[in-house]
C-alpha positions as CSV (number, residue, x, y, z in Angstrom):
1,X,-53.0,38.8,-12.1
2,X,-54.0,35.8,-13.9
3,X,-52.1,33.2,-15.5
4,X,-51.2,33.7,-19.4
5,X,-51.6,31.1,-21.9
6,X,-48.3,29.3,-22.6
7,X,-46.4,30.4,-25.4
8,X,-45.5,27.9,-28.2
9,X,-42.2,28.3,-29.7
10,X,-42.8,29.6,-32.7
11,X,-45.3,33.2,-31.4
12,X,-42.2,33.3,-28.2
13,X,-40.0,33.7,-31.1
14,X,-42.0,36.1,-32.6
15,X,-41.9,38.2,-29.4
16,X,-38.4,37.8,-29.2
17,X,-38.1,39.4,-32.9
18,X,-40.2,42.2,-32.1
19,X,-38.7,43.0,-28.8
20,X,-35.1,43.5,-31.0
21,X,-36.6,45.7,-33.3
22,X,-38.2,47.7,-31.1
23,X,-35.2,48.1,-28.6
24,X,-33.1,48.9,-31.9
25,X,-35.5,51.6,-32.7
26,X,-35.5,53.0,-28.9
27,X,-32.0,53.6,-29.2
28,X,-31.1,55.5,-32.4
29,X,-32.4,59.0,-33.4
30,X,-36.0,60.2,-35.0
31,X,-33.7,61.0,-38.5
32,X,-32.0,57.6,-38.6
33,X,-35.5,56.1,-38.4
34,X,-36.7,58.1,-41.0
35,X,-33.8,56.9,-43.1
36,X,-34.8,53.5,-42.7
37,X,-38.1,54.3,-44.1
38,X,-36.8,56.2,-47.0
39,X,-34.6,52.7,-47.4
40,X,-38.4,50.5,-47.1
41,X,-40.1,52.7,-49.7
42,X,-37.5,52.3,-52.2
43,X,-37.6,48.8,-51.7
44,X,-41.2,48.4,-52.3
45,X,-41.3,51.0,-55.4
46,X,-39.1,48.4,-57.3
47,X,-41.8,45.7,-57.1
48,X,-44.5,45.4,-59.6
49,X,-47.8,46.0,-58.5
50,X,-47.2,47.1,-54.6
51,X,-49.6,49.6,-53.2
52,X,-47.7,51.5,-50.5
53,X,-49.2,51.6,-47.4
54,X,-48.3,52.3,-44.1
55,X,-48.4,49.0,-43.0
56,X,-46.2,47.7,-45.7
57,X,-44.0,50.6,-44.8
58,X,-43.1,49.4,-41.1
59,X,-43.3,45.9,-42.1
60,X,-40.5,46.6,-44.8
61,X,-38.8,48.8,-42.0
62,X,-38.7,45.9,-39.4
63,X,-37.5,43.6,-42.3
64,X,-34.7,45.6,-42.5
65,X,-33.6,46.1,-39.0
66,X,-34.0,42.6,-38.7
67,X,-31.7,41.8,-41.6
68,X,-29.3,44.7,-39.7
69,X,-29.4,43.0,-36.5
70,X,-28.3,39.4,-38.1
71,X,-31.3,37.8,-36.1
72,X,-31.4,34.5,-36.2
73,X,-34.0,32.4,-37.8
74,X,-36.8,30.4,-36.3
75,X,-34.4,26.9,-37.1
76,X,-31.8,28.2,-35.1
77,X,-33.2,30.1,-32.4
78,X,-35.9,27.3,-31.6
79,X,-32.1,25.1,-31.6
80,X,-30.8,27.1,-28.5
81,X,-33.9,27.8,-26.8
82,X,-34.9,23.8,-26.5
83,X,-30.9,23.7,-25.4
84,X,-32.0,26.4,-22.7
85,X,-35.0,25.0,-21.4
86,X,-33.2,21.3,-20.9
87,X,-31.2,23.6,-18.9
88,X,-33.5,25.5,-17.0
89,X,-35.4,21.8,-16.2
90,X,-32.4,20.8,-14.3
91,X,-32.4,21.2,-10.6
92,X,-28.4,21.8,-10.4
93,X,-29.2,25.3,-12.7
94,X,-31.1,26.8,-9.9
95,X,-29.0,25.9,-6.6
96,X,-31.3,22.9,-6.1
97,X,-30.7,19.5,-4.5
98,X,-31.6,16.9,-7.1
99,X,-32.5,14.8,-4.3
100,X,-34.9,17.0,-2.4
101,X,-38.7,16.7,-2.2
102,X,-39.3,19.5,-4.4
103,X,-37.5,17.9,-7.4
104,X,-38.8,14.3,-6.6
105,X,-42.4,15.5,-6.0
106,X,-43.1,18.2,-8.5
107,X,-40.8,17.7,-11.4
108,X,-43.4,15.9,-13.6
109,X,-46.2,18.2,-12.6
110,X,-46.9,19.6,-15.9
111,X,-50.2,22.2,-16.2
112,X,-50.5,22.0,-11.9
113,X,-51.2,24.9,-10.0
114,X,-48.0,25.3,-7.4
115,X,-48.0,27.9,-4.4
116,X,-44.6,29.1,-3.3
117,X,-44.7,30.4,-0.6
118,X,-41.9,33.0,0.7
119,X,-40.3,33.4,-3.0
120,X,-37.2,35.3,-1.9
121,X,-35.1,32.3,-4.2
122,X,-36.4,32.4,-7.1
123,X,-35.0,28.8,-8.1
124,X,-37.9,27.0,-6.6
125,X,-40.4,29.2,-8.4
126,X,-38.6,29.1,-12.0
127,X,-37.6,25.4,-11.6
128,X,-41.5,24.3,-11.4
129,X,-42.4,26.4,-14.4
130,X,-39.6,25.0,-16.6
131,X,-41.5,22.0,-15.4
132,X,-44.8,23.2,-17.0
133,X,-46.3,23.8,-13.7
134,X,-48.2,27.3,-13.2
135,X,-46.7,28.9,-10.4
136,X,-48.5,31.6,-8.1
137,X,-44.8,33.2,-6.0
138,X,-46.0,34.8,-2.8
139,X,-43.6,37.0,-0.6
140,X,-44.1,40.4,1.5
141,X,-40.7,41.5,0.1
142,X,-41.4,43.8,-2.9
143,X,-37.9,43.6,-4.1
144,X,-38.1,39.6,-3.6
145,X,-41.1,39.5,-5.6
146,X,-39.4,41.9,-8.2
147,X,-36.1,39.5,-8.2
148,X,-38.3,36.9,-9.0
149,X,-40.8,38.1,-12.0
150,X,-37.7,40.1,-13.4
151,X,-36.0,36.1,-13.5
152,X,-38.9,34.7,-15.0
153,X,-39.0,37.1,-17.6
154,X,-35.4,36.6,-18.4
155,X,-35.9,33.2,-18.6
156,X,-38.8,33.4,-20.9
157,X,-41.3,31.8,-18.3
158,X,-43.1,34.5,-17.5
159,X,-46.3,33.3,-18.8
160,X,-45.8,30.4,-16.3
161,X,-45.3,33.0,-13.2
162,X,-47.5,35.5,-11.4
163,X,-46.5,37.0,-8.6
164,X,-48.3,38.5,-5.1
165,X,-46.4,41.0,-2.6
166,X,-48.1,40.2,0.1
167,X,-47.4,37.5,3.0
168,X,-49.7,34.3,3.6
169,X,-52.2,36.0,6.1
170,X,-53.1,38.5,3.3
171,X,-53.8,35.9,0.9
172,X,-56.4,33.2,-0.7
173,X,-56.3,30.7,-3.4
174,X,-58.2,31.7,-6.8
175,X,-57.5,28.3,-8.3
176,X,-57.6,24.6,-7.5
177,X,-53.9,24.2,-5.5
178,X,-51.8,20.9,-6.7
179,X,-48.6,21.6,-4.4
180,X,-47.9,24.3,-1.7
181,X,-44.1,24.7,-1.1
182,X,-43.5,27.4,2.6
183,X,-40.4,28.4,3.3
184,X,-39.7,28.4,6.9
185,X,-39.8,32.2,7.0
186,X,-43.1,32.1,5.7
187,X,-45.0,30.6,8.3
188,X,-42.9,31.6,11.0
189,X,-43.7,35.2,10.9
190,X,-47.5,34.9,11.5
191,X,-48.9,34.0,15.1
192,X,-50.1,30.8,15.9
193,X,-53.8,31.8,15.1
194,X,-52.9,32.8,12.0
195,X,-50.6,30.2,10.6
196,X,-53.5,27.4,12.2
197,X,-55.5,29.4,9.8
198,X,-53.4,29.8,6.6
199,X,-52.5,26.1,7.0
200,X,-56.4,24.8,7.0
201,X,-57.5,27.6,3.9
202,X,-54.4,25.8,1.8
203,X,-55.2,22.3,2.7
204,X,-58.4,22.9,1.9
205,X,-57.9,24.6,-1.8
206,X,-55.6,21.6,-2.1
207,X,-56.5,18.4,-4.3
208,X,-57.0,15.2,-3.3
209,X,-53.4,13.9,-4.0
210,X,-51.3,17.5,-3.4
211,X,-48.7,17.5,-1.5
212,X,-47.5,20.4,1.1
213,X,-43.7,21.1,1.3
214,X,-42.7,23.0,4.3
215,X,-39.0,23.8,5.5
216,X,-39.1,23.7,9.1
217,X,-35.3,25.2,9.3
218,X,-34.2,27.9,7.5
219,X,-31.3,27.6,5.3
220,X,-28.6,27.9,7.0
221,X,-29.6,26.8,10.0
222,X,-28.0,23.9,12.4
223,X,-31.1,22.1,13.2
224,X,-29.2,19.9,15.9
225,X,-29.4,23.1,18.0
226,X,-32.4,24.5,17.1
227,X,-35.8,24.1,19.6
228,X,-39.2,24.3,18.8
229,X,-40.1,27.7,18.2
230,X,-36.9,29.8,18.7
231,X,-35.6,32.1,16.5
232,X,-31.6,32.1,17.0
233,X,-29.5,35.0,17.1
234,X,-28.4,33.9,13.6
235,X,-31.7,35.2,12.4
236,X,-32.4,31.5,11.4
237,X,-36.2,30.3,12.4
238,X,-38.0,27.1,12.8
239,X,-41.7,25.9,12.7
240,X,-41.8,23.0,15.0
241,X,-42.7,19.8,14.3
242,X,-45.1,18.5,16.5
243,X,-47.2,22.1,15.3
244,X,-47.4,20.9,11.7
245,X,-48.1,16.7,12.6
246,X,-51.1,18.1,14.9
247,X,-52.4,20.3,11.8
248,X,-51.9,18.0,9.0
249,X,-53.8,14.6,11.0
250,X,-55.4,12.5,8.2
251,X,-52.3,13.4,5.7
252,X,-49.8,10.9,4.7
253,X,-46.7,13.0,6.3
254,X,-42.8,12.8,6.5
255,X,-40.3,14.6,7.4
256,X,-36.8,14.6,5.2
257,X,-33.1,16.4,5.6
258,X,-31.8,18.2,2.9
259,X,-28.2,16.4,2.6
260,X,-26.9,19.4,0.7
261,X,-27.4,21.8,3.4
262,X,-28.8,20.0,6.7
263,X,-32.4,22.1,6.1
264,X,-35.7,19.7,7.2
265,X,-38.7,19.5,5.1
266,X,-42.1,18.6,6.1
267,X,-44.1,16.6,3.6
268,X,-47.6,16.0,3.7
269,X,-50.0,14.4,1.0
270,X,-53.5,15.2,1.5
271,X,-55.5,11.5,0.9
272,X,-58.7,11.2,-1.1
273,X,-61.6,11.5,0.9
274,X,-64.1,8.3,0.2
């Protein structure tokens, strides 16, 4: 699925318009319809001059479910959209530390191309595209992926979201890749052949510049009793450290602690080659 073009404003309201008529029409009976048209013809036999066409029909009919519905006008809606979108930008909105690497990294990434990777919370995903970023969301999990598209439509940032059910291994970039964000859960469920092989395919689609985020804990997890490659009975994984410092040599890389929840975060910047 490729990326749309983002919406301005002015066709999203547009689409929002249409979407209330047509829901308003999808829920009351063939006669009452007809009614309306009865209405729309009337209306346009009063004016001078009007050849009546079909098309001037329906437009006449939406006119008047519109005026039904009380929608608002572009002023006003465009007023609490803006008001929604500061809100969506904010890290807080989606469950988000505003001190992790995510938000300090990719927050002014606008028109990058962002992988995230193991999409089951859809904060991460929607926070980058209120961001401007375009965002490919990538999880085996078809009701994950569903979760996700089904919040990015919601939020009117669809156009900013596509969406893969599939799982790392089963996947290649299309595009130029400014930021890859793993989850833990991600890269922990493919063998070590693989994941030495989904990390060099991503580093290479990467730009000079991008940065890889991966969580090395799992939410939830107490890292201070975790070791390098367990899985604990708590169903909580880890990718171990020293794996991910051998793959990424020649990367600027860190490693951070969530303060929020005690999660670790891998960060790597891949340098410009001379």
């Amino acid at each position: 699925m490729p990326f749309q073009n983002p919406r301005s404003l002015k066709h999203e309201y547009e689409l929002y318009v249409e979407r209330e008529i047509e829901d308003y029409k999808d829920s009351i009976p063939r006669s009452h319809i007809l009614k309306i048209g009865d209405e729309a013809v009337a209306a346009l036999a009063e004016q001078a001059q009007v050849a009546l066409t079909e098309i001037l029909i329906w437009q006449e009919v939406d006119r008047i479910i519109s005026r039904r519905l009380r929608l608002p006008s572009y002023s006003t809606w465009r007023r609490r959209r803006v008001k929604e979108l500061e809100q969506y930008r904010r890290p807080e909105h989606w469950g988000l530390d505003p001190n992790a690497a995510l938000v300090r990294e990719l927050q002014h990434s606008p028109d990058r191309h962002v992988l995230v990777a193991g999409a089951a919370r859809e904060g991460q995903a929607l926070f980058l595209a209120a961001h401007g970023c375009a965002v490919t969301a990538l999880d085996p999990a078809a009701d994950a992926m569903q979760r996700v598209l089904a919040a990015a439509q919601q939020a009117g940032l669809i156009d900013r979201v596509r969406g893969y059910c599939a799982d790392l291994a089963g996947w290649s970039p299309d595009v130029e890749l400014h930021a890859v964000v793993c989850s833990a859960a991600s890269l922990a469920m493919l063998s070590p052949g693989d994941r030495a092989r989904v990390i060099t395919v991503l580093q290479q689609a990467t730009a000079d510049g991008g940065v890889h985020l991966v969580e090395t804990v799992a939410t939830g997890a107490n890292p201070d009793i975790v070791r390098d490659g367990e899985q604990l009975a708590t169903g909580a994984v880890v990718i171990p450290i020293e794996e991910l410092e051998a793959r990424y040599r020649g990367w600027q890389v860190s490693l951070e602690r969530t303060r929020e929840n005690g999660s670790r975060t891998f960060l790597a910047r891949k340098e410009a080659v001379a």
